[in-house]
C-alpha positions as CSV (number, residue, x, y, z in Angstrom):
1,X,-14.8,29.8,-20.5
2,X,-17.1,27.6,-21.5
3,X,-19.8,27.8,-18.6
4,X,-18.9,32.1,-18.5
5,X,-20.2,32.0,-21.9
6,X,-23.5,30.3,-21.5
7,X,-24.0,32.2,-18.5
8,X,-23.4,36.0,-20.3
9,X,-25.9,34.4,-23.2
10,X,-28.6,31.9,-21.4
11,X,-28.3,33.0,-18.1
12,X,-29.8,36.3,-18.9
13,X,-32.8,35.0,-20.6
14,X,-33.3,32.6,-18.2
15,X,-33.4,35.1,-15.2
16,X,-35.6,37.4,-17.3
17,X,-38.0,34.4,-17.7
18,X,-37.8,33.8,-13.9
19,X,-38.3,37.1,-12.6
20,X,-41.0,37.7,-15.5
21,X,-42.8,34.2,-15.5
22,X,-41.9,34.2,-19.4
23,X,-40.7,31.6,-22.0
24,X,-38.7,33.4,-24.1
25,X,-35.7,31.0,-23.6
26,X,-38.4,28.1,-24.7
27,X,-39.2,30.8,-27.7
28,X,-35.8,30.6,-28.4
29,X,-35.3,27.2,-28.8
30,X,-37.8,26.4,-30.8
31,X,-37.0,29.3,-33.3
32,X,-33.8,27.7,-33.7
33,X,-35.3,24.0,-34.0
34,X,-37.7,25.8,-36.6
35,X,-34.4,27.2,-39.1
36,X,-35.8,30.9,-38.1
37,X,-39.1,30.1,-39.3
38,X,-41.5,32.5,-37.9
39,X,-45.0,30.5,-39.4
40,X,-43.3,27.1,-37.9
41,X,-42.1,28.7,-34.7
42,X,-45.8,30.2,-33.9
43,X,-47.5,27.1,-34.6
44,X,-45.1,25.0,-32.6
45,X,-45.6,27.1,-29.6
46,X,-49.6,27.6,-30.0
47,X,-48.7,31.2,-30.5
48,X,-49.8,33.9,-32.9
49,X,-46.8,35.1,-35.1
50,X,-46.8,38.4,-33.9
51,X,-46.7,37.2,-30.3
52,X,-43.3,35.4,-31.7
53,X,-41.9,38.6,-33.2
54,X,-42.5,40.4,-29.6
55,X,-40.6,37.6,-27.6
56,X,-37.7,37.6,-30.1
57,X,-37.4,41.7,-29.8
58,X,-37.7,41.1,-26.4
59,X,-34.3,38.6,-26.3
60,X,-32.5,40.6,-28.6
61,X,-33.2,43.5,-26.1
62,X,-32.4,41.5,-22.8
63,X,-29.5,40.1,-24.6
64,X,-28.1,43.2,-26.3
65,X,-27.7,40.4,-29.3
66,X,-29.4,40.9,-33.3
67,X,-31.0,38.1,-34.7
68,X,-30.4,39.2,-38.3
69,X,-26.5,39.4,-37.1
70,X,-25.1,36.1,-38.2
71,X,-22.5,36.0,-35.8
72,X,-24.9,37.3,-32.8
73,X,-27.5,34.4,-34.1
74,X,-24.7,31.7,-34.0
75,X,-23.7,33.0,-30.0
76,X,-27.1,32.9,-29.1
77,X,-27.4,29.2,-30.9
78,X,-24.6,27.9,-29.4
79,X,-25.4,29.4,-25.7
80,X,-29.0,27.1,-26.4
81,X,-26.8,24.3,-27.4
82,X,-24.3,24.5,-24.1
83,X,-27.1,24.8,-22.3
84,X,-28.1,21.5,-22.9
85,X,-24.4,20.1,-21.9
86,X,-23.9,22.6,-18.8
C-alpha cells in the first residue's frame, strides 16, 4: 500500500520532471523544508517567487492535489517523506 501510495503521489511529479526536464519535485521539497514559505522557498532555490508560485500550480495540476487543502498538503508531504524510505 505503501509503495502504491508514493507512486500515485511522487511518481507523477517525478515522470513530469523527467519527460519535462523540470524540478518541481525538488520545488516541492524544499517548500515543505521551508513550512510553506514562499520568500524562504525562492531564495533557497535561487528562484524568483513568482517562478515558485508557477511550479506549485503546476504540481497541484499534475497531481490533481490543493495545496491550501490540509489533507491534500499532508498526502503530498508524506509521499516526499516515503520517498526518501522507498
Amino acid at each position: 500500500d505503501m509503495q502504491s501510495f508514493h507512486r500515485e503521489v511522487i511518481g507523477t511529479i517525478r515522470l513530469y520532471d523527467n519527460q519535462h526536464n523540470t524540478n518541481l519535485l525538488e520545488t516541492l521539497e524544499c517548500y515543505f523544508a521551508n513550512d510553506g514559505n514562499l520568500k524562504n522557498t525562492a531564495a533557497a532555490l535561487h528562484l524568483h517567487k513568482n517562478s515558485v508560485i508557477y511550479r506549485l500550480k503546476k504540481i497541484e495540476e499534475i497531481t490533481g492535489f490543493d495545496l491550501r487543502n490540509p489533507n491534500d498538503r499532508f498526502n503530498l508531504e508524506l509521499g516526499i517523506k516515503l520517498d526518501r524510505i522507498v
